[in-house]
ROPANU-497039 format. One line per field, with one value per residue (C-alpha): residue number from 0; residue in one letter; chain; x, y, z. Coordinates in nm, 3 decimals. Each point is the difference from the previous one (the first is absolute). Layout:
BEGIN
num	[NUM, ...]
residuo	[A, ...]
cadena	[A, ...]
east	[X, ...]
north	[Y, ...]
up	[Z, ...]
! end
This chain:
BEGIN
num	[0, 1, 2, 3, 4, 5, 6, 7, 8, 9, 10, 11, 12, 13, 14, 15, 16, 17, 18, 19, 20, 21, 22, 23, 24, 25, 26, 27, 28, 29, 30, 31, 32, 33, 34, 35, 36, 37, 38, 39, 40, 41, 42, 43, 44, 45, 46, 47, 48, 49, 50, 51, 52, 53, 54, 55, 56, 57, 58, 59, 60, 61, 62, 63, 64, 65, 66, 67, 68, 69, 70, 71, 72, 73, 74, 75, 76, 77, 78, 79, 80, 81, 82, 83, 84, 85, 86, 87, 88, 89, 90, 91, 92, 93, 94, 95, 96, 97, 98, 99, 100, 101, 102, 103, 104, 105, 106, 107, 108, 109, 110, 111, 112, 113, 114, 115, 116, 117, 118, 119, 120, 121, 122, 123, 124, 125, 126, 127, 128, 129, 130, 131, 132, 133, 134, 135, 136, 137, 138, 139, 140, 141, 142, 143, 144, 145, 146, 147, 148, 149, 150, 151, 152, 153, 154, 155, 156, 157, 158, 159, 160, 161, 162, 163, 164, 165, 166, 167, 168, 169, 170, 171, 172, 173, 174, 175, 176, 177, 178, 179, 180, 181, 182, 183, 184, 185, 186, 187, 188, 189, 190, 191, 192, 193, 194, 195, 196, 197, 198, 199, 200, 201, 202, 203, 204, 205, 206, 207, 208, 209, 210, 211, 212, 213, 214, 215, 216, 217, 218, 219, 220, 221, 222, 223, 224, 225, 226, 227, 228, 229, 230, 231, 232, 233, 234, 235, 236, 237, 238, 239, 240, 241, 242, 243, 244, 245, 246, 247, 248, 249, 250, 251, 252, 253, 254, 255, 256, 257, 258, 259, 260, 261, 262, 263, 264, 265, 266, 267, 268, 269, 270, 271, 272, 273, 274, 275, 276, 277, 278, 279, 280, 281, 282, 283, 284, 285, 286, 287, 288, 289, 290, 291, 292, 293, 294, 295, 296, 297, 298, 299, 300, 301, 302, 303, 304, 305, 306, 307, 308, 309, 310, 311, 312, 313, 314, 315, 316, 317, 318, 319, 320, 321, 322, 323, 324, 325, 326, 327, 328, 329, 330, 331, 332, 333, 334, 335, 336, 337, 338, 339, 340, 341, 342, 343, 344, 345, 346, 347, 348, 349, 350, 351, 352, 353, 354, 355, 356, 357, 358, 359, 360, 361, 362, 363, 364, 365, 366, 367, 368, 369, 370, 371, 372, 373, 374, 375, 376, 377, 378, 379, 380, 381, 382, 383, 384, 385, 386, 387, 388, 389, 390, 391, 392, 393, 394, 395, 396, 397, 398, 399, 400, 401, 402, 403, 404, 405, 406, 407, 408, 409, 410, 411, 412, 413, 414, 415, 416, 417, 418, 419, 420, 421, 422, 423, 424, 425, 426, 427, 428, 429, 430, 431, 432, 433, 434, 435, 436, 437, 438, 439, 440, 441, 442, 443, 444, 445, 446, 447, 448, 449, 450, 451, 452, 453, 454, 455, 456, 457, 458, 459, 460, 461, 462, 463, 464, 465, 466, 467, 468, 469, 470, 471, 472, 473, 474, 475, 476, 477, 478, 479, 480, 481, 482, 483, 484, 485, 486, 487, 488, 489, 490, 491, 492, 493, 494, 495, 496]
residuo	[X, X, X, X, X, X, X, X, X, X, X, X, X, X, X, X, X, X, X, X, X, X, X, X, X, X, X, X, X, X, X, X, X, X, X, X, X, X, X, X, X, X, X, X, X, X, X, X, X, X, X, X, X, X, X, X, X, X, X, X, X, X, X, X, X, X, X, X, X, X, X, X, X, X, X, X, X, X, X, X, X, X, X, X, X, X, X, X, X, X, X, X, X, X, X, X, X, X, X, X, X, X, X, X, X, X, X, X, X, X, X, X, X, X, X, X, X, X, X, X, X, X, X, X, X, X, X, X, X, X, X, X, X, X, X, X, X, X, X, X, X, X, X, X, X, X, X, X, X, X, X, X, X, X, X, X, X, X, X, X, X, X, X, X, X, X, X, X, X, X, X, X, X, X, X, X, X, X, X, X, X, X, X, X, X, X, X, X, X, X, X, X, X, X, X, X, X, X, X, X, X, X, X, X, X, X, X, X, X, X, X, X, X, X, X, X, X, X, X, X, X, X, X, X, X, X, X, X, X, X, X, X, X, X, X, X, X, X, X, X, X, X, X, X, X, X, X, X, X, X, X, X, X, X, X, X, X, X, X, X, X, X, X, X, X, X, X, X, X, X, X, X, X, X, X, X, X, X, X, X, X, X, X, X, X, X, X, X, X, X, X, X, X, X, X, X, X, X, X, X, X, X, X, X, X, X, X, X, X, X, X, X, X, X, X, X, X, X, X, X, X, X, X, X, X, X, X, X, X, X, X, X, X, X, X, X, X, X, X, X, X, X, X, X, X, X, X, X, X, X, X, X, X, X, X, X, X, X, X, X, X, X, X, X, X, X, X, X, X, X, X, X, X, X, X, X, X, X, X, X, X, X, X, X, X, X, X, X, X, X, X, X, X, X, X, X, X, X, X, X, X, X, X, X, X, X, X, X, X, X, X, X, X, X, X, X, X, X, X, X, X, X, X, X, X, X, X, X, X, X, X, X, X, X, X, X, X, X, X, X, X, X, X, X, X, X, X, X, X, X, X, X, X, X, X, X, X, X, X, X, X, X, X, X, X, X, X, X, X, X, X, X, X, X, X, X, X, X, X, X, X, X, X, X, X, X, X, X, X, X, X, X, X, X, X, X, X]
cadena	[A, A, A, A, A, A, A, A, A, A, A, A, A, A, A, A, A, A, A, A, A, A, A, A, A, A, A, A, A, A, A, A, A, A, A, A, A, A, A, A, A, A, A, A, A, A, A, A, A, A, A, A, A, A, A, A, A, A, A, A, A, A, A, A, A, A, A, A, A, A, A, A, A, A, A, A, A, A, A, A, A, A, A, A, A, A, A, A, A, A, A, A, A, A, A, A, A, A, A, A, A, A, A, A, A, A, A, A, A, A, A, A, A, A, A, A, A, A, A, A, A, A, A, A, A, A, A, A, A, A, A, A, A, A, A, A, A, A, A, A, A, A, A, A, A, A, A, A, A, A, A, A, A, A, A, A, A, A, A, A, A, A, A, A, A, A, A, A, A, A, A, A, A, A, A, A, A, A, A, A, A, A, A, A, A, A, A, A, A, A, A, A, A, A, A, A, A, A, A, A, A, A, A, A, A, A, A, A, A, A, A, A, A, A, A, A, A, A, A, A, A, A, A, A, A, A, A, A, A, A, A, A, A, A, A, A, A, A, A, A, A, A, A, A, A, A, A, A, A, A, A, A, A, A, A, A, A, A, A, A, A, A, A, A, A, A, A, A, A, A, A, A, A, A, A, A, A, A, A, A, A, A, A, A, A, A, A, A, A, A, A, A, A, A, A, A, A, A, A, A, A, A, A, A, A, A, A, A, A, A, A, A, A, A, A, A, A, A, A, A, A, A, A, A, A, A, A, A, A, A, A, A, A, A, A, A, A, A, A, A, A, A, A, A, A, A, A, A, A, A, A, A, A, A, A, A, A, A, A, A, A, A, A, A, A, A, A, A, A, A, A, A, A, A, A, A, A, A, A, A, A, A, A, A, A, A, A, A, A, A, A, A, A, A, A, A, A, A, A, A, A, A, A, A, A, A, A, A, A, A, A, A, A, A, A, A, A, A, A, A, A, A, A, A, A, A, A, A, A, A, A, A, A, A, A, A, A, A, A, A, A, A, A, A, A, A, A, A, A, A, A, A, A, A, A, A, A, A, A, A, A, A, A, A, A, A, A, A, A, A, A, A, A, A, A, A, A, A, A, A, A, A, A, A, A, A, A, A, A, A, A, A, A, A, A, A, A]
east	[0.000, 0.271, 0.192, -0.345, 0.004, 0.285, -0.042, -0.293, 0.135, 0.301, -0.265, -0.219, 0.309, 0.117, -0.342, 0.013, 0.353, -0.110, -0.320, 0.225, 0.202, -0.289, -0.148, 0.280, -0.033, 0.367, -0.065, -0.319, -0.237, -0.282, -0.231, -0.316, 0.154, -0.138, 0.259, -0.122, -0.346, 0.094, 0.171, -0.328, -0.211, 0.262, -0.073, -0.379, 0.093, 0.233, -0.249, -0.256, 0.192, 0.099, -0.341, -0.136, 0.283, -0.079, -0.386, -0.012, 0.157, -0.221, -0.301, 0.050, -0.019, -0.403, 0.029, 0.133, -0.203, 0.290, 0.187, -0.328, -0.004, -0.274, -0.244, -0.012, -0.212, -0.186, -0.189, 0.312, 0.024, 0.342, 0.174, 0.081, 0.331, 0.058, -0.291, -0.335, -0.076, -0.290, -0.039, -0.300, -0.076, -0.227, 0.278, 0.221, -0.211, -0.176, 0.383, 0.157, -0.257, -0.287, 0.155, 0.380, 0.107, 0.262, 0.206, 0.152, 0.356, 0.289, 0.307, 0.177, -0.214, 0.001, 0.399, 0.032, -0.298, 0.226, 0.325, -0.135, 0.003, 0.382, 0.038, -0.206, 0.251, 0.285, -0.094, -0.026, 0.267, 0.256, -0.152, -0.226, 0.266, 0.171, -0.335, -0.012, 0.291, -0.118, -0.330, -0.048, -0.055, -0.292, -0.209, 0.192, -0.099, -0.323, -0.127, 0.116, -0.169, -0.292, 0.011, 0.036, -0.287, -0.254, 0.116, -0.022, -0.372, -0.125, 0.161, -0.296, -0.146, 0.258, 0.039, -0.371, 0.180, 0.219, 0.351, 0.137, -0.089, 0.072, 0.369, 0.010, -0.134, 0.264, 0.301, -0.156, -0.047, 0.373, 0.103, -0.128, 0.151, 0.290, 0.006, -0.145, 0.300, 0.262, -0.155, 0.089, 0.364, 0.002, -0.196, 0.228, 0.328, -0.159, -0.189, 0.250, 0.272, 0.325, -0.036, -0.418, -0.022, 0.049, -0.322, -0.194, 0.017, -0.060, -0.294, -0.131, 0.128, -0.137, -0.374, 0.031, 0.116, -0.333, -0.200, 0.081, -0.032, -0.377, -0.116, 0.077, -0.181, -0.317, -0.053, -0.120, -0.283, -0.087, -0.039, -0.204, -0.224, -0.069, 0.131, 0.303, -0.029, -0.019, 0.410, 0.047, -0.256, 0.119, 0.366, -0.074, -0.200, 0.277, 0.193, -0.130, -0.039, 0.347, 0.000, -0.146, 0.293, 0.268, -0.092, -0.130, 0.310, 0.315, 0.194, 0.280, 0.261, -0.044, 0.111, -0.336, -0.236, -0.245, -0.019, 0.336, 0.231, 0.243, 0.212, -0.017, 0.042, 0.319, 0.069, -0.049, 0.161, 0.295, 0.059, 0.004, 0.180, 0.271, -0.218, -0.138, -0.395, 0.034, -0.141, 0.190, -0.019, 0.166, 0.068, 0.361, -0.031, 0.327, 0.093, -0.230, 0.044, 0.420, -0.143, 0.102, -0.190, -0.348, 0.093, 0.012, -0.328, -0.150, 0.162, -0.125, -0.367, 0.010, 0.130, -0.300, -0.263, 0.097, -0.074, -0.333, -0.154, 0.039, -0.185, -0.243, -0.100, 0.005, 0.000, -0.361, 0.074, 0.274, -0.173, -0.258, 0.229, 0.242, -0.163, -0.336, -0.265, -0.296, -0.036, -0.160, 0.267, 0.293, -0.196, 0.100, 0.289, 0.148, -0.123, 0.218, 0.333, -0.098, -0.076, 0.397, 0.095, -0.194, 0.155, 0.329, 0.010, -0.085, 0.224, 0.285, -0.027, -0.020, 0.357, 0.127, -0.030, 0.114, 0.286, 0.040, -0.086, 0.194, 0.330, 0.005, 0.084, 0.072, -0.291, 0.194, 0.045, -0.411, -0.152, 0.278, -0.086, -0.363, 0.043, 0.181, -0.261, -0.289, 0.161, 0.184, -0.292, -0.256, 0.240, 0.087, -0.399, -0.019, 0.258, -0.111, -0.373, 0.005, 0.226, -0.294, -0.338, -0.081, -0.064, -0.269, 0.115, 0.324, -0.120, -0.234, 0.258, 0.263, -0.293, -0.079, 0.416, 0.044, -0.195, 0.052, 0.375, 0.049, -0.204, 0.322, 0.092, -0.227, 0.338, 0.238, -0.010, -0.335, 0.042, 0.401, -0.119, -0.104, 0.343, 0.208, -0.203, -0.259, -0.115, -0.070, -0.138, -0.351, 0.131, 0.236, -0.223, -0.218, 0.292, 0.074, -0.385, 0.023, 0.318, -0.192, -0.333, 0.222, 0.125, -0.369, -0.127, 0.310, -0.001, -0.403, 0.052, 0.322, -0.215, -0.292, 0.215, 0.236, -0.328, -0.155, 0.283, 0.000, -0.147, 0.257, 0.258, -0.118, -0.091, 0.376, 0.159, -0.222, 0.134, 0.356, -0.041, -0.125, 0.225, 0.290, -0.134, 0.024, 0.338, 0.082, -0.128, 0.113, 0.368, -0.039, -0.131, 0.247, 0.291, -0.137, -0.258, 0.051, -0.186, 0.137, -0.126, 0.135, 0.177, -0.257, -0.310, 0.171, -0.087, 0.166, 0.018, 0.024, -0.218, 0.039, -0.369]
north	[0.000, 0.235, -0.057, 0.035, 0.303, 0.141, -0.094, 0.243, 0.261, -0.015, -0.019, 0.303, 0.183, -0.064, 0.086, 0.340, 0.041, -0.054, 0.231, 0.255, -0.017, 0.002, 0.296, 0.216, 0.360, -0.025, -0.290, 0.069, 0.354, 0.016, 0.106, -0.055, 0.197, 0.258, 0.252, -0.084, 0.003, 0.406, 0.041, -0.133, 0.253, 0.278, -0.159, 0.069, 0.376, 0.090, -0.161, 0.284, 0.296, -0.082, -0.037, 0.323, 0.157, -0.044, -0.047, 0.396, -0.118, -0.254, 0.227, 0.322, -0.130, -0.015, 0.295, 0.242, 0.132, 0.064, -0.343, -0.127, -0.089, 0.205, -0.282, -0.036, 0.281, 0.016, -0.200, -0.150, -0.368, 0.018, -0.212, 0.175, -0.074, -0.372, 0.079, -0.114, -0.386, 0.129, 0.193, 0.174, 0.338, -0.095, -0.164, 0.307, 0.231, -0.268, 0.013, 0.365, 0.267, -0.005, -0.281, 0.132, 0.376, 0.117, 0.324, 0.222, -0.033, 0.091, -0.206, 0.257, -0.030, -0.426, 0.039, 0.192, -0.233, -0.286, 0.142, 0.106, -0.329, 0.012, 0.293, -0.102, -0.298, 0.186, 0.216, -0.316, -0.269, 0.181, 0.096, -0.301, -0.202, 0.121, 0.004, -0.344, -0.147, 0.218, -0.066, -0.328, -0.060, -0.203, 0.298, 0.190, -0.167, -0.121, 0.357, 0.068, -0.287, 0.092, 0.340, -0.082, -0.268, 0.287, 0.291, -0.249, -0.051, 0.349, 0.089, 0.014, 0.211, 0.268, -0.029, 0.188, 0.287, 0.074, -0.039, 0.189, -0.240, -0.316, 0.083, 0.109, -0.354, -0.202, 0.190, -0.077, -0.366, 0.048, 0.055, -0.281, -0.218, 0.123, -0.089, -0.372, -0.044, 0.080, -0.127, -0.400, -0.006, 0.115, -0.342, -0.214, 0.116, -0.166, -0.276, -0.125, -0.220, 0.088, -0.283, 0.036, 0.400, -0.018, -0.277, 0.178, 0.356, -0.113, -0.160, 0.284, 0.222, -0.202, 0.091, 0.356, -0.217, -0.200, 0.274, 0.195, -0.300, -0.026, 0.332, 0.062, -0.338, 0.050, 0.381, 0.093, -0.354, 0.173, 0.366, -0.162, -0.257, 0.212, 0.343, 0.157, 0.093, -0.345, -0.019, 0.254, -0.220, -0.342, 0.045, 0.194, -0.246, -0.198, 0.178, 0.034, -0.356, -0.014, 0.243, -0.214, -0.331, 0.267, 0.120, -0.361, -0.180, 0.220, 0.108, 0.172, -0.250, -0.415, 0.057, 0.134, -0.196, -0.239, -0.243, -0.102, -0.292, -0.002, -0.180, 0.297, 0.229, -0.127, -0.030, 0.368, 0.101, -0.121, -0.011, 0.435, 0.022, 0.168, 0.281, 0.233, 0.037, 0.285, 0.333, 0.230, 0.425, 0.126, -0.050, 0.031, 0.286, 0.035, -0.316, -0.123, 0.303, -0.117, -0.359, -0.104, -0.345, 0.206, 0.208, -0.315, -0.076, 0.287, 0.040, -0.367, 0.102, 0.314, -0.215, -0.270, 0.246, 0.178, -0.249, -0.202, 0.340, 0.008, -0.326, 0.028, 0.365, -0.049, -0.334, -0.029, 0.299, -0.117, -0.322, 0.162, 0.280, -0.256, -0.335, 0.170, -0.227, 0.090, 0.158, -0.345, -0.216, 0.263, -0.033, -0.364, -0.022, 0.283, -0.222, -0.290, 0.138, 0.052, -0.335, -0.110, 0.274, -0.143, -0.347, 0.134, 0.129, -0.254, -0.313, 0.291, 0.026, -0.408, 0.008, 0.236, -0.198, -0.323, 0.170, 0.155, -0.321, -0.246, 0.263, 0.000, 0.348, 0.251, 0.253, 0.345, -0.229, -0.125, 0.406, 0.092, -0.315, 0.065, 0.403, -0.052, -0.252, 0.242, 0.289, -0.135, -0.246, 0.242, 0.255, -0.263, -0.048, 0.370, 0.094, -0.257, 0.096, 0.251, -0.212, -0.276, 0.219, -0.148, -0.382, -0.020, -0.313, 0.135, 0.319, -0.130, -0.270, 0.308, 0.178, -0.232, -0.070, 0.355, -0.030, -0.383, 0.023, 0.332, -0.075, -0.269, 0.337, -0.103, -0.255, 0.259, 0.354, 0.061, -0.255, 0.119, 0.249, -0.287, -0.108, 0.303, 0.171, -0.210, 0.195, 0.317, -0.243, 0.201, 0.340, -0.031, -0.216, 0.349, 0.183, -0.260, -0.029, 0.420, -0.059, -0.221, 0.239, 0.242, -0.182, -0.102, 0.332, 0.161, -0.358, 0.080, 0.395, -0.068, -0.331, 0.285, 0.182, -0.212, -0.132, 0.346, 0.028, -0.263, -0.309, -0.260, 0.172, 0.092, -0.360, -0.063, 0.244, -0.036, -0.437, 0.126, 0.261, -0.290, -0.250, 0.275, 0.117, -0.368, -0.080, 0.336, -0.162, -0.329, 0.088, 0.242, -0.308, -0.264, 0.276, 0.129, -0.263, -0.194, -0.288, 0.095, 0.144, 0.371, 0.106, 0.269, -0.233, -0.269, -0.013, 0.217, -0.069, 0.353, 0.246, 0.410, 0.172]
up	[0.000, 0.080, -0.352, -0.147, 0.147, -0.086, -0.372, 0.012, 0.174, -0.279, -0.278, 0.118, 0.030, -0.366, -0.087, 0.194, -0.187, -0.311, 0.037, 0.123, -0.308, -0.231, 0.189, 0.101, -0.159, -0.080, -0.238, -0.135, -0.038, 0.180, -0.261, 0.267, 0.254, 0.093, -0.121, -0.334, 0.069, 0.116, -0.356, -0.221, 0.219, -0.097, -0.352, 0.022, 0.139, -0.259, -0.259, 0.164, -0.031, -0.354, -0.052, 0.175, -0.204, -0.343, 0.029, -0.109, -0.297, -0.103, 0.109, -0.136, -0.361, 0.120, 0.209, -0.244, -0.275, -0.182, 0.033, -0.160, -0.378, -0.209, -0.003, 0.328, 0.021, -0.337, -0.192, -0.171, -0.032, 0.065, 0.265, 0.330, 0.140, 0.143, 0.237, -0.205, -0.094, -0.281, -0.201, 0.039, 0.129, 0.228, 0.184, 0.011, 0.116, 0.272, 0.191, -0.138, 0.037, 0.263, 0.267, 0.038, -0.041, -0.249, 0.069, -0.215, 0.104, -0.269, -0.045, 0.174, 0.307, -0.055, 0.036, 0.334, 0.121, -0.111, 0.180, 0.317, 0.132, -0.092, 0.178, 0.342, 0.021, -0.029, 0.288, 0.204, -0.081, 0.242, 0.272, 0.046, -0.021, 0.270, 0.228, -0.083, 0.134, 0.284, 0.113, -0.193, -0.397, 0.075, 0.078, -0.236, -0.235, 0.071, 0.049, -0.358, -0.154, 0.167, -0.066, -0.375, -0.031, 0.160, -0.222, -0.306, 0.113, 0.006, -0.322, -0.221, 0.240, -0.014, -0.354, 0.004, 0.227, -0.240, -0.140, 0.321, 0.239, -0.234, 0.007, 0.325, 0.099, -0.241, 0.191, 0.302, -0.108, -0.133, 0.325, 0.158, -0.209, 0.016, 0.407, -0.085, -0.312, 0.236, 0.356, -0.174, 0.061, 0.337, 0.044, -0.198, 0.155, 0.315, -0.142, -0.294, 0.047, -0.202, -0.207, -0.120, -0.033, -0.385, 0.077, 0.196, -0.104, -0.376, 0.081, 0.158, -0.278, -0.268, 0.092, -0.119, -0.433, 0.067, 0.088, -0.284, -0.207, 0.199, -0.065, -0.314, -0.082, 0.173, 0.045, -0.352, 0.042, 0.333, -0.119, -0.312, 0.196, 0.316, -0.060, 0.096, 0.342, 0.087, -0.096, 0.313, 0.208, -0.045, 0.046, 0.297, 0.165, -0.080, 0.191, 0.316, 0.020, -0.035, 0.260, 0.259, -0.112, 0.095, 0.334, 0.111, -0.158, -0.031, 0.309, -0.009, 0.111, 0.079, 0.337, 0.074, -0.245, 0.189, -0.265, -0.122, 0.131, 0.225, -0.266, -0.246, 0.259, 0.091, -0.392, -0.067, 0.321, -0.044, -0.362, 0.110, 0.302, -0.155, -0.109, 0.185, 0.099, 0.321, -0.066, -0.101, 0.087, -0.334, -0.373, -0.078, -0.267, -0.062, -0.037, -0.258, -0.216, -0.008, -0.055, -0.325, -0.001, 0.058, -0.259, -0.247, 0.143, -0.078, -0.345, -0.064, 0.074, -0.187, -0.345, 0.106, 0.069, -0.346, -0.227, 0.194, 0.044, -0.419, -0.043, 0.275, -0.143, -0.386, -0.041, -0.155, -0.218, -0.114, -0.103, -0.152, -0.214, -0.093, -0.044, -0.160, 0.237, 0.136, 0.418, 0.107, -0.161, 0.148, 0.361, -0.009, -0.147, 0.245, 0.269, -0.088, 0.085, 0.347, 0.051, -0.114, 0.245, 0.297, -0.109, -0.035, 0.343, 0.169, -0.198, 0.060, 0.330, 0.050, -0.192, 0.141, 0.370, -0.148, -0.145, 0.356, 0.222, -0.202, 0.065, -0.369, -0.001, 0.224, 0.094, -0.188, -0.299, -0.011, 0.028, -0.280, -0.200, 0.001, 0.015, -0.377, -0.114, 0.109, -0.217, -0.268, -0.110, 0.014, -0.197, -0.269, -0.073, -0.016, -0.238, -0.266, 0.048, -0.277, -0.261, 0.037, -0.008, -0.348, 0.199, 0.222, 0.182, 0.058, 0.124, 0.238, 0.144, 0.080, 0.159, 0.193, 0.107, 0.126, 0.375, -0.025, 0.040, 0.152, 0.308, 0.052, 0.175, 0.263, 0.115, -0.051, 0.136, 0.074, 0.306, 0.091, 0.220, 0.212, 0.023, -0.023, 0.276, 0.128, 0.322, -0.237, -0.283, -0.036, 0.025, -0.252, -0.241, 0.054, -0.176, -0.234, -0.183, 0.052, -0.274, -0.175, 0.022, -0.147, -0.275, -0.074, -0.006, -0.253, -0.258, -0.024, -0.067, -0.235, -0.224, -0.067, -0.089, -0.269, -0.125, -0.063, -0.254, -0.228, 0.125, -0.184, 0.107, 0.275, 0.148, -0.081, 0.175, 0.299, 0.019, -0.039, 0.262, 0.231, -0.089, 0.053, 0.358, 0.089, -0.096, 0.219, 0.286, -0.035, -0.036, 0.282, 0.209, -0.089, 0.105, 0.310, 0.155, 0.312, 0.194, 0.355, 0.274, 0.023, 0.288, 0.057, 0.017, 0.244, 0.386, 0.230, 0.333, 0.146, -0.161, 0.048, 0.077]
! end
């Protein structure tokens, strides 16, 4: 009985080895955890804003009188935009004249209705990012998303007020934004591991690709089949639901979640107790402006931002000028991209942490490796755009390669600040999508204008522009980026008040 025993005592204890092995977060990702249950909720929210974002967009086309084709308003038989199913005229006036309003807004006024948004997250990215790592990004950022789902709601109601209060609501909305973009890394530099940030934070990231991909899709079916309001209605219902999976779900560390395991506790812990997580009473100013490493971060968001601000903006006008198809064809097919880009982020960051995990490569040598891939591809596809306009297939395909492979930035700089400076991670992500806002906001002005000139050579010059603001940033990132922790952002022990 005693040997007996003893044999099972040896054979649960193999079996309690072996499960150990099989289980261990060193050997295999937990992709049930609940780490990564936190990143597919900031998924959903970054799916929302996206959403919130460019419902204007979509809706305006209905809104505006002057967006409108002529038979939209006549007896014409003539098709109206991508927005109509029939035919008839019954059918266009039954959802364009006595259900929804229409304003008389010029492009001029459309533009600075467009920008505002722009400008309302600029105002934001800094300081909330600092307020976050403060008082907590959870609030931070749930107040944003919150803010944003409510002011998204009671936008067809303000639209009646007038064009006044419309943009004062969309920098407003801008704003809040701006807090929830920049409130997500303060979370990840305590909830990622080293070794699944380029996981994590690309899963997240890769909700704002699919819900560009979603509204663009289904926005023009719901402004024809229930009117356009509905656009602002649904997607803010949307997200205030969201609203309530943040504050019930997210906290702002795992020390103090009720629901996660003591195993992954102890994971996360102690894959980042060499990095800081104590409050801190300053920003070192000084020190970050002399940081050349944060200065290839922001030089490699200003290059990224350039060029995706060029595709997200013009991309269906481009289709339609250059390719000659009809709006409802160039809805869908400047949908598609976003759906590669969404994919690409995510398979990137799952490479980039095998690349990392396996000690393949060292970490500088995975951000520069996917930093060159997520410019140089992107620039490549650019430059030949306008030597291949005469094939469709080709066109599209290149069109559809520019987000897909330059959100493989998403493993490269974007995340560095994590590791370069991980206790000041959201306020200088705040400065970084400011560069990057920046960039956005001169690309857009500079393509309107090229275009306005000649539009074949215009188109061209506008790629090569891109491709050559990207190769600026990517040599100025593989000569002055870094993957270690600056002596500036490390722990100190005594600390002058």
């Amino acid at each position: 009985m005693v040997k007996t025993l003893e044999q099972d005592l040896r054979g649960h204890q193999c079996q309690w080895t072996l499960w150990t092995m099989v289980t261990s977060p060193r050997i295999r990702p937990e992709f049930c955890s609940l780490r990564y249950g936190l990143a597919l909720i900031m998924h959903f929210s970054n799916f929302t804003m996206i959403t919130q974002r460019v419902s204007l967009s979509i809706a305006i086309i209905a809104m505006v009188n002057r967006t409108q084709q002529p038979g939209l308003f006549n007896t014409s038989t003539e098709r109206p935009l991508a927005f109509t199913f029939n035919h008839s005229n019954r059918s266009i006036k039954e959802f364009n004249t006595a259900e929804v309003s229409v304003y008389e807004w010029s492009p001029e006024t459309q533009g600075i209705i467009f920008s505002s948004i722009n400008y309302g997250i600029i105002l934001t990215l800094i300081p909330s990012g600092y307020l976050a790592g403060i008082f907590g990004a959870k609030q931070m950022l749930g107040a944003g998303l919150l803010i944003s789902s409510l002011l998204t709601l009671f936008t067809p109601l303000t639209a009646d007020f007038g064009v006044i209060l419309v943009i004062v609501i969309r920098t407003v909305q801008g704003m809040a934004q701006g807090m929830a973009w920049t409130g997500q890394f303060t979370i990840w530099a305590k909830w990622a591991p080293p070794l699944e940030r380029s996981k994590l934070t690309s899963i997240a990231g890769s909700g704002a690709a699919f819900g560009s991909f979603i509204i663009l899709c289904v926005g023009g079916l719901i402004s024809q089949a229930l009117g356009w309001p509905f656009i602002f209605y649904i997607f803010g219902s949307i997200g205030c639901v969201c609203c309530l999976l943040w504050f019930t779900v997210i906290y702002d560390d795992p020390l103090h979640h009720p629901c996660i395991s003591i195993r992954e506790k102890e994971h996360i812990v102690s894959s980042l107790a060499q990095q800081s997580s104590s409050p801190r009473r300053s920003v070192p100013i000084k020190s970050m402006v002399r940081c050349l490493p944060l200065w290839a971060i922001f030089t490699g968001f200003f290059s990224h931002f350039w060029l995706c601000t060029i595709i997200i903006t013009y991309l269906p006008t481009y289709i339609s000028s250059v390719l000659h198809v009809n709006v409802r064809d160039s809805g869908v097919l400047s949908s598609l991209p976003f759906i590669a880009a969404a994919s690409c982020t995510i398979l990137g960051g799952q490479l980039a942490d095998f690349l990392l995990s396996r000690n393949l490569l060292r970490l500088i040598t995975v951000r520069k490796l996917f930093s060159s891939l997520g410019l140089l591809l992107p620039s490549l596809c650019a430059v030949a755009l306008p030597f291949v306009a005469s094939s469709y297939t080709t066109t599209i395909i290149l069109l559809i390669l520019i987000p897909g492979t330059s959100n493989l930035c998403d493993s490269g700089f974007i995340i560095n600040t994590l590791d370069v400076a991980p206790r000041y991670a959201s306020f200088l992500m705040g400065i970084s999508r400011g560069f990057g806002l920046i960039a956005g906001i001169i690309s857009s002005t500079a393509t309107g204008f090229l275009i306005s000139q000649d539009s074949v050579s215009g188109w061209r010059n506008v790629f090569f522009l891109a491709a050559a603001v990207n190769m600026f940033g990517l040599v100025f990132y593989l000569t002055f980026g870094q993957a270690e922790i600056q002596h500036w952002a490390k722990e100190r022990t005594l600390t002058r008040l």
